[in-house]
N, CA, C and O atoms as CSV, one atom per row, in Angstrom:
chain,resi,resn,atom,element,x,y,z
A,1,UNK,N,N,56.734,216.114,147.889
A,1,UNK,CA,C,56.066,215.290,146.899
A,1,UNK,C,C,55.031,214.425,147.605
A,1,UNK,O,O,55.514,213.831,148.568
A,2,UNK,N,N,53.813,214.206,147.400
A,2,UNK,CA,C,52.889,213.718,147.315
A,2,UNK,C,C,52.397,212.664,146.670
A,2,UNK,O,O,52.159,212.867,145.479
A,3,UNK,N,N,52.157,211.546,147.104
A,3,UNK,CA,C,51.593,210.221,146.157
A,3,UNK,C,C,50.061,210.266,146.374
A,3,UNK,O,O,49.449,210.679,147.359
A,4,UNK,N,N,49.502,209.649,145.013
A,4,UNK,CA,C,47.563,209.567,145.031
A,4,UNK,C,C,47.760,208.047,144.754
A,4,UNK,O,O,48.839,207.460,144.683
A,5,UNK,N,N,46.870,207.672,144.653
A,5,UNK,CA,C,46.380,206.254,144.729
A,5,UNK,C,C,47.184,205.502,142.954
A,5,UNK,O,O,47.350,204.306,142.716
A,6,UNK,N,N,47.400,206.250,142.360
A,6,UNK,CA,C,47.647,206.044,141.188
A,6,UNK,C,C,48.953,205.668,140.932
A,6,UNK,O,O,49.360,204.711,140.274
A,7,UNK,N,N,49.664,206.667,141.621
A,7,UNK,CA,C,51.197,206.161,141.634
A,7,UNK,C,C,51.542,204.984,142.984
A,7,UNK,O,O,52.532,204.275,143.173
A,8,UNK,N,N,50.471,205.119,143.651
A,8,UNK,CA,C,51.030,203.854,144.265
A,8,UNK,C,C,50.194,202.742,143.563
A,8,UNK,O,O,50.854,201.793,143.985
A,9,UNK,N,N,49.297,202.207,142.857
A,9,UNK,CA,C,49.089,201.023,142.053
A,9,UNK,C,C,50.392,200.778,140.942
A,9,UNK,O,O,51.077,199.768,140.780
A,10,UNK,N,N,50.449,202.053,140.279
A,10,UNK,CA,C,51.684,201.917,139.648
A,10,UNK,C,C,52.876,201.299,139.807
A,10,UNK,O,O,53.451,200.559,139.009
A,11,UNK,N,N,53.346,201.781,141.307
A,11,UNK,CA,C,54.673,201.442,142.110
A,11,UNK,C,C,54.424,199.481,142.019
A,11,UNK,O,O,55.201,198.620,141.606
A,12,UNK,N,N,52.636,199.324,142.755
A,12,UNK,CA,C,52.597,198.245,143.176
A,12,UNK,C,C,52.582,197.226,141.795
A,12,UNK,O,O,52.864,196.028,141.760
A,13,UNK,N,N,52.174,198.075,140.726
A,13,UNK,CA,C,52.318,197.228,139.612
A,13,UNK,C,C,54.033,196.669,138.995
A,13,UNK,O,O,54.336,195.602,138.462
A,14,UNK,N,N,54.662,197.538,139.239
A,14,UNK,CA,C,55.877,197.590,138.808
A,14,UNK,C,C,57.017,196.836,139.678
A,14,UNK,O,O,58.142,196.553,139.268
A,15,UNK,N,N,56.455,196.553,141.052
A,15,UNK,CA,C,56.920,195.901,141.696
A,15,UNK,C,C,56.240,194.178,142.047
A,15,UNK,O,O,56.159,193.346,142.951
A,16,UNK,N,N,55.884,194.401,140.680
A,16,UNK,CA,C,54.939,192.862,140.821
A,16,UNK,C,C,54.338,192.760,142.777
A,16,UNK,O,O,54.595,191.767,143.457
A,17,UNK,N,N,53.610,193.897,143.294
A,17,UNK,CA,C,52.893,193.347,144.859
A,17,UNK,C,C,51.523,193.179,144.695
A,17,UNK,O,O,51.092,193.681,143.657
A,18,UNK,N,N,50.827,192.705,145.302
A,18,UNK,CA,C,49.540,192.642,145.209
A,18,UNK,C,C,49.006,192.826,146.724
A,18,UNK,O,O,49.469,192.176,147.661
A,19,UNK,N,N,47.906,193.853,146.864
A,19,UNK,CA,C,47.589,194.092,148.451
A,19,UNK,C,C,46.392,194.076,148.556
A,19,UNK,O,O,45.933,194.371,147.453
A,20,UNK,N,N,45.327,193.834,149.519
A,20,UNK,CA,C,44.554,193.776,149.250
A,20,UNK,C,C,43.520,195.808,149.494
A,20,UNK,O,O,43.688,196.627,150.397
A,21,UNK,N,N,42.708,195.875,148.431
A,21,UNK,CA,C,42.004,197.311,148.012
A,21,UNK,C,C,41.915,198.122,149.128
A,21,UNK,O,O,42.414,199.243,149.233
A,22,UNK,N,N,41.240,197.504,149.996
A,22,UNK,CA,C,40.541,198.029,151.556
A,22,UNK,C,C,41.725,198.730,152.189
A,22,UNK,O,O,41.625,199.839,152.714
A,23,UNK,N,N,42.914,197.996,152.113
A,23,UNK,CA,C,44.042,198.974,152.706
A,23,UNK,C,C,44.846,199.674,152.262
A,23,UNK,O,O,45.762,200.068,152.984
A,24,UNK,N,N,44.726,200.184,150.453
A,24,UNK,CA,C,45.445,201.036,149.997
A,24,UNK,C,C,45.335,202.542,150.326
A,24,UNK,O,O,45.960,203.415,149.724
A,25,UNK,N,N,44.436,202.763,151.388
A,25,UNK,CA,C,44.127,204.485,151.805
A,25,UNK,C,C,45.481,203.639,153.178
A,25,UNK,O,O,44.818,204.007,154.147
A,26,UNK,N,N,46.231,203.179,153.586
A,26,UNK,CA,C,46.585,202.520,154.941
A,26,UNK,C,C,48.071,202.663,153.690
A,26,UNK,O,O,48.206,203.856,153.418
A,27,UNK,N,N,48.448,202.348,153.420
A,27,UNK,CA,C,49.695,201.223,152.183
A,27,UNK,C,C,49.899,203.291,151.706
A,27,UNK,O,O,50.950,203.612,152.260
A,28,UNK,N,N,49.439,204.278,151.136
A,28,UNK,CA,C,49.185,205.225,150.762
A,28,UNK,C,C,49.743,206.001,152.059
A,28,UNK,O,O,50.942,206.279,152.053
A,29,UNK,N,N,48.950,206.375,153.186
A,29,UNK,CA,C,49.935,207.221,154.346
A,29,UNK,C,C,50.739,206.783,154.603
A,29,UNK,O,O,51.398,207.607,155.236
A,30,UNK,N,N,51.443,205.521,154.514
A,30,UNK,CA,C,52.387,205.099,154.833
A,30,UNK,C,C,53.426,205.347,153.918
A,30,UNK,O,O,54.583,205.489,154.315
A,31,UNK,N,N,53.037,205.429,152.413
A,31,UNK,CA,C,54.060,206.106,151.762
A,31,UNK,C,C,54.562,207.433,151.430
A,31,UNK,O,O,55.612,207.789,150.895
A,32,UNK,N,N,53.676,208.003,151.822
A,32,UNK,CA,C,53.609,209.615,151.981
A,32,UNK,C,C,54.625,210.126,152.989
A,32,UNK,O,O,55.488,210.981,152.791
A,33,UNK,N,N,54.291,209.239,154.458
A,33,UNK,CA,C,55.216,209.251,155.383
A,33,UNK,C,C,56.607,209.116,154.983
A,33,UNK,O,O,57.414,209.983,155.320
A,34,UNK,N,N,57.039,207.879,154.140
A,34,UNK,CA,C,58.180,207.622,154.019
A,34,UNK,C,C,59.001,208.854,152.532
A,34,UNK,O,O,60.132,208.808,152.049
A,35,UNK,N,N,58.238,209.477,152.327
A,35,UNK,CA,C,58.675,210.437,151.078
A,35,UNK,C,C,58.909,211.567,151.693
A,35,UNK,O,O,59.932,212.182,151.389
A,36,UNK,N,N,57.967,212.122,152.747
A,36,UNK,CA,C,58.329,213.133,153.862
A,36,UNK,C,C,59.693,212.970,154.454
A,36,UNK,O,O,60.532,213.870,154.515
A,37,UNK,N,N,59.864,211.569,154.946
A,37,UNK,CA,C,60.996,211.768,155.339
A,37,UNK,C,C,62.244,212.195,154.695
A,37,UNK,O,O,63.207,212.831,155.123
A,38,UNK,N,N,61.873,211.482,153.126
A,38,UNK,CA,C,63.555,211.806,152.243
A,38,UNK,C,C,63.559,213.022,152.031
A,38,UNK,O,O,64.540,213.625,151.594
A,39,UNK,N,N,62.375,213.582,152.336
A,39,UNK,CA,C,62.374,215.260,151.951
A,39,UNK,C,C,63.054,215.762,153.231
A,39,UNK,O,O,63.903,216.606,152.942
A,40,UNK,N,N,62.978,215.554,154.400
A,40,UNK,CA,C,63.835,215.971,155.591
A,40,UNK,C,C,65.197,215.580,155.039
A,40,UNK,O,O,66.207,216.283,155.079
A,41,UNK,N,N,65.104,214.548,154.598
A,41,UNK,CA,C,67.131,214.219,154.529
A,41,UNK,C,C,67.694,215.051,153.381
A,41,UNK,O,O,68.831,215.521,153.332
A,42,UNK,N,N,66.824,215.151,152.551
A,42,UNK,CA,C,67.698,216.218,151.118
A,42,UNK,C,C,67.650,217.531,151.753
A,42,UNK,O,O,68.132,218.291,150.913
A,43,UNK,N,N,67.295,218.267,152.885
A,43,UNK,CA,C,67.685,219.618,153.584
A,43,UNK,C,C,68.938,219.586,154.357
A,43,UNK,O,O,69.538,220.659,154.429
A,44,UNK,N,N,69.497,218.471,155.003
A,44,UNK,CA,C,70.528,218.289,155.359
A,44,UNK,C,C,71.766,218.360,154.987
A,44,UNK,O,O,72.070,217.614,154.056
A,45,UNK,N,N,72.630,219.065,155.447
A,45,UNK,CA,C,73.717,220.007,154.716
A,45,UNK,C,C,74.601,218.987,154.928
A,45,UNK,O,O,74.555,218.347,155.978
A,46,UNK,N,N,75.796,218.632,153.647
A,46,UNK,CA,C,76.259,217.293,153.600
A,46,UNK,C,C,77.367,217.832,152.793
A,46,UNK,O,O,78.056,217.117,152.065
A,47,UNK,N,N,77.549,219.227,152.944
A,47,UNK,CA,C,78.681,219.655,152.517
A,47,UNK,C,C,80.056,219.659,153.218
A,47,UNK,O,O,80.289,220.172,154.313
A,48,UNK,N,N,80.972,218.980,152.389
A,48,UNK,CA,C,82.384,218.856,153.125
A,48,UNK,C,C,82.066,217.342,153.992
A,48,UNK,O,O,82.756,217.132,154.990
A,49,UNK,N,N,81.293,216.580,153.695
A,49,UNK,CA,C,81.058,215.191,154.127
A,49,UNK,C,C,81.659,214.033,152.656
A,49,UNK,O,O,81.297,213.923,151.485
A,50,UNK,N,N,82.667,213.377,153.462
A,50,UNK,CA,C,82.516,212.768,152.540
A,50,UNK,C,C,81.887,211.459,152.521
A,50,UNK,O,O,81.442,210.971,153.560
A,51,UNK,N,N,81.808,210.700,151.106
A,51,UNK,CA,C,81.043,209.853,151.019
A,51,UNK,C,C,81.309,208.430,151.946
A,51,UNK,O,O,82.392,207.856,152.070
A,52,UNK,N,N,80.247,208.108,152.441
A,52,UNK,CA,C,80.873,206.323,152.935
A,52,UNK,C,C,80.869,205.560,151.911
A,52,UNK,O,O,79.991,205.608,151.050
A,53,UNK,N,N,82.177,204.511,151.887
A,53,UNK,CA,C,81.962,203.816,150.760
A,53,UNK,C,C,82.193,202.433,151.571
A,53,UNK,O,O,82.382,201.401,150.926
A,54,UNK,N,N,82.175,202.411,153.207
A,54,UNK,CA,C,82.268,201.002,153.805
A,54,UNK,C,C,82.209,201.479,155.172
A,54,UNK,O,O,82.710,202.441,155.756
A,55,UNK,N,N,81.523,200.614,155.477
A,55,UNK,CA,C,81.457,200.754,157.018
A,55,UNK,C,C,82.341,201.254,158.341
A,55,UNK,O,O,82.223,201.855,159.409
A,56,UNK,N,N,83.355,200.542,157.462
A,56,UNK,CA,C,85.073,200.425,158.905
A,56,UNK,C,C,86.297,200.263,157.780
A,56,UNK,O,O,86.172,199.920,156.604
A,57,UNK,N,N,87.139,200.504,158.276
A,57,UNK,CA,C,88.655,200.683,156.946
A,57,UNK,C,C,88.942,199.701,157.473
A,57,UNK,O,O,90.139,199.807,157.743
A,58,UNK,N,N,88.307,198.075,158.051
A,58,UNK,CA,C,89.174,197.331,158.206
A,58,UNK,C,C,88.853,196.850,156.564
A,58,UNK,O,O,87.975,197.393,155.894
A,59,UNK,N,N,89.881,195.541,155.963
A,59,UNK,CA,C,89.656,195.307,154.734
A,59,UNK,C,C,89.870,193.684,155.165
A,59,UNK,O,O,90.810,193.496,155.938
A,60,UNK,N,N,89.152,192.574,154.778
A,60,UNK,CA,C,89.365,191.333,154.685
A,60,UNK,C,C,89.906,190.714,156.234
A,60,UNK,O,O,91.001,190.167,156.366
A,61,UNK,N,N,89.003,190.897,157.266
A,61,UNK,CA,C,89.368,190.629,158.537
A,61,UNK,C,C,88.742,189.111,158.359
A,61,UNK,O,O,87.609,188.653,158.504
A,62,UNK,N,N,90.121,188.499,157.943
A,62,UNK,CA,C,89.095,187.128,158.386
A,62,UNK,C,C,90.408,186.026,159.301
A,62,UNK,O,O,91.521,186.477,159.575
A,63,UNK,N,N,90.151,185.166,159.512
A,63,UNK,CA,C,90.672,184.424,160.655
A,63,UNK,C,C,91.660,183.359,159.908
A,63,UNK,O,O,91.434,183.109,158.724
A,64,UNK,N,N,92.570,182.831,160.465
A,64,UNK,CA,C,93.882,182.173,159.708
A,64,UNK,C,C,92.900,180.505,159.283
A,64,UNK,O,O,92.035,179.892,159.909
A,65,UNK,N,N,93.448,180.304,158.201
A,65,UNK,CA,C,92.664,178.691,157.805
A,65,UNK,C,C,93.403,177.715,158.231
A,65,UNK,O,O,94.387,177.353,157.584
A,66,UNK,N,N,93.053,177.151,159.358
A,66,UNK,CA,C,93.309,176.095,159.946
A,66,UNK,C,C,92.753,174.047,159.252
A,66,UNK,O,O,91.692,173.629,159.716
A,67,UNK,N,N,93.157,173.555,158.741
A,67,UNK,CA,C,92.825,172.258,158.450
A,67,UNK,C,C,92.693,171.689,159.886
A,67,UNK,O,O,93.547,171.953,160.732
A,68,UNK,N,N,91.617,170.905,160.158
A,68,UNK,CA,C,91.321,169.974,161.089
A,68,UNK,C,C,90.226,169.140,160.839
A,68,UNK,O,O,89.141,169.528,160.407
A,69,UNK,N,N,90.573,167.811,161.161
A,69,UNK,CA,C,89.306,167.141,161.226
A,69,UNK,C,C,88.307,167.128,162.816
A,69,UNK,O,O,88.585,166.654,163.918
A,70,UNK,N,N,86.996,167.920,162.287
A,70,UNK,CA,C,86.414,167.621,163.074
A,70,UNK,C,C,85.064,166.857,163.008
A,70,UNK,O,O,84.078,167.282,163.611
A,71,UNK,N,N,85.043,165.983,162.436
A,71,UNK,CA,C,84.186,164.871,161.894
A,71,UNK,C,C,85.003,164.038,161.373
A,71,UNK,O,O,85.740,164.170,160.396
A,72,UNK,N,N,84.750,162.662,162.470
A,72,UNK,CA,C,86.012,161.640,161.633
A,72,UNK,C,C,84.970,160.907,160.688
A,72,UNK,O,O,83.753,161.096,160.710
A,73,UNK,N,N,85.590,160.123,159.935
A,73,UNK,CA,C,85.038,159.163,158.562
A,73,UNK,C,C,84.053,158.570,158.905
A,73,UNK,O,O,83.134,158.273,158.141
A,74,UNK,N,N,84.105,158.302,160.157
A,74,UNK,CA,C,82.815,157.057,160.166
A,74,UNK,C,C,81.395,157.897,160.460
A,74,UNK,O,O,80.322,157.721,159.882
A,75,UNK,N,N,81.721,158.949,161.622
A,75,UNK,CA,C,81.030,159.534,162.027
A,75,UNK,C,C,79.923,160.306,160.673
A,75,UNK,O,O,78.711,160.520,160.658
A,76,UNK,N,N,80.889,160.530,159.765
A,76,UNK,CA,C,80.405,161.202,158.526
A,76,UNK,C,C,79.240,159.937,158.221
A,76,UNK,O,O,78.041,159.895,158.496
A,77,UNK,N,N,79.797,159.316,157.795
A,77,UNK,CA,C,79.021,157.956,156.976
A,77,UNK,C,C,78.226,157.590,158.101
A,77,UNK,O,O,77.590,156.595,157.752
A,78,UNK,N,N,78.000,157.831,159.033
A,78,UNK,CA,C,76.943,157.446,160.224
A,78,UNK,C,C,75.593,157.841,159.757
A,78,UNK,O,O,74.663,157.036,159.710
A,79,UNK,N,N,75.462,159.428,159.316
A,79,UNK,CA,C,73.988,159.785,158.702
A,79,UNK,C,C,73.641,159.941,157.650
A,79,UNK,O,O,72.810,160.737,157.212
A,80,UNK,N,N,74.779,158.539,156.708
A,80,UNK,CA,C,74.307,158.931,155.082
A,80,UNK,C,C,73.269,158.105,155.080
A,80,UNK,O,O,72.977,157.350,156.007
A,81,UNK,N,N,72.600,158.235,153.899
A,81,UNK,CA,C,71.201,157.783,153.789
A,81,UNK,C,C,71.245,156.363,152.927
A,81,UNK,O,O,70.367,155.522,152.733
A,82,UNK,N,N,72.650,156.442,152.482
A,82,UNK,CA,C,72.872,154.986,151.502
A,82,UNK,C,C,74.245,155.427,151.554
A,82,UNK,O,O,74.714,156.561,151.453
A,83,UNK,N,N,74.862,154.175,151.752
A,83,UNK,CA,C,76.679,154.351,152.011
A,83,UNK,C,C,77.146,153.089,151.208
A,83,UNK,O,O,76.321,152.411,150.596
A,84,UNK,N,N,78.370,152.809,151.217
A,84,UNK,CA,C,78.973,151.469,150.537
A,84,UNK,C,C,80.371,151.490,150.926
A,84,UNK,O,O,81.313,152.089,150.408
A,85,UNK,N,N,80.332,150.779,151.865
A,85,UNK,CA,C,81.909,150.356,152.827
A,85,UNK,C,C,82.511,151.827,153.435
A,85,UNK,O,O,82.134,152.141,154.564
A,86,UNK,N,N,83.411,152.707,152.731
A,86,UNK,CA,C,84.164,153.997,153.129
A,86,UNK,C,C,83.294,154.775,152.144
A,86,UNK,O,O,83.597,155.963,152.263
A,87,UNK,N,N,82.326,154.611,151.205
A,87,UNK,CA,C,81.874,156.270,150.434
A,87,UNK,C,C,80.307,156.288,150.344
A,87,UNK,O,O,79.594,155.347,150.694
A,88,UNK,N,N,79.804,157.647,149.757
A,88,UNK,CA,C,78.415,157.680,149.676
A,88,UNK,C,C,78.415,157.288,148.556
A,88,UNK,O,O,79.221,157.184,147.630
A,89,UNK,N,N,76.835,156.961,148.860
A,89,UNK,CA,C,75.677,156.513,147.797
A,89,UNK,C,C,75.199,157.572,146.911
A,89,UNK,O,O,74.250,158.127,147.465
A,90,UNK,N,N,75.450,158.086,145.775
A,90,UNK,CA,C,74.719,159.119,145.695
A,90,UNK,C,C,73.964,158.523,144.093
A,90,UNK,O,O,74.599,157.673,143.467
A,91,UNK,N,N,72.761,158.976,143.588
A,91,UNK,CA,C,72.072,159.001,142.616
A,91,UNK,C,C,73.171,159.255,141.436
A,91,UNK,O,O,74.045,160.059,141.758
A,92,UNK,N,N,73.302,158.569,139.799
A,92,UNK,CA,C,73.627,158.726,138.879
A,92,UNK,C,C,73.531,160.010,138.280
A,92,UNK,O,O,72.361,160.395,138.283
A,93,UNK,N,N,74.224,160.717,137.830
A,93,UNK,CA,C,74.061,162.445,137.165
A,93,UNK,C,C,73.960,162.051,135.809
A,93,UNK,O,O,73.000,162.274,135.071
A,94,UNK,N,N,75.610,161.108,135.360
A,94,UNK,CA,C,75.684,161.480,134.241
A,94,UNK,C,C,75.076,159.829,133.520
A,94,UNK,O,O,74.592,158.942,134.222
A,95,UNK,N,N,75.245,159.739,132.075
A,95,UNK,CA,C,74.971,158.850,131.241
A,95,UNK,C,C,76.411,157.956,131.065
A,95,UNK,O,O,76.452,156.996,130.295
């Protein structure tokens, strides 16, 4: 498959891009290139492959939750920008 200037304004329309004119013969081999390639990968025999559906069979590798303070109270309230004795200052939300 082959792209002309048409389907790539199209593409670029549809993908809300804007490029500038002078380099759409440049923006154009470059997509040609990249369509060549998927045409190499759909010849590739992928029979008896099965699908990846994740990287690694590990599932939820995550690390034990430890509580610690590592910022004590004051230290916190050291770089608030407006504080009041032990809490922040913060702007009114509600009514």
């Amino acid at each position: 498959m082959k792209a002309d200037l048409d389907t790539l304004r199209g593409l670029a329309h549809l993908a809300r891009l804007e490029f500038d004119p002078a380099r759409e013969g440049q923006m154009l081999t470059d997509l040609n290139k990249i369509l060549d390639w998927v045409a190499q990968l759909e010849q590739v025999d992928t029979e008896g492959v099965a699908p990846l559906v994740h990287l690694s069979h590990e599932i939820n590798v995550l690390r034990d939750d430890v509580a610690r303070n590592t910022v004590s109270h004051q230290e916190g309230l050291r770089n608030a920008p407006r504080k009041d004795s032990d809490y922040f200052r913060v702007p009114k939300v509600l009514d």
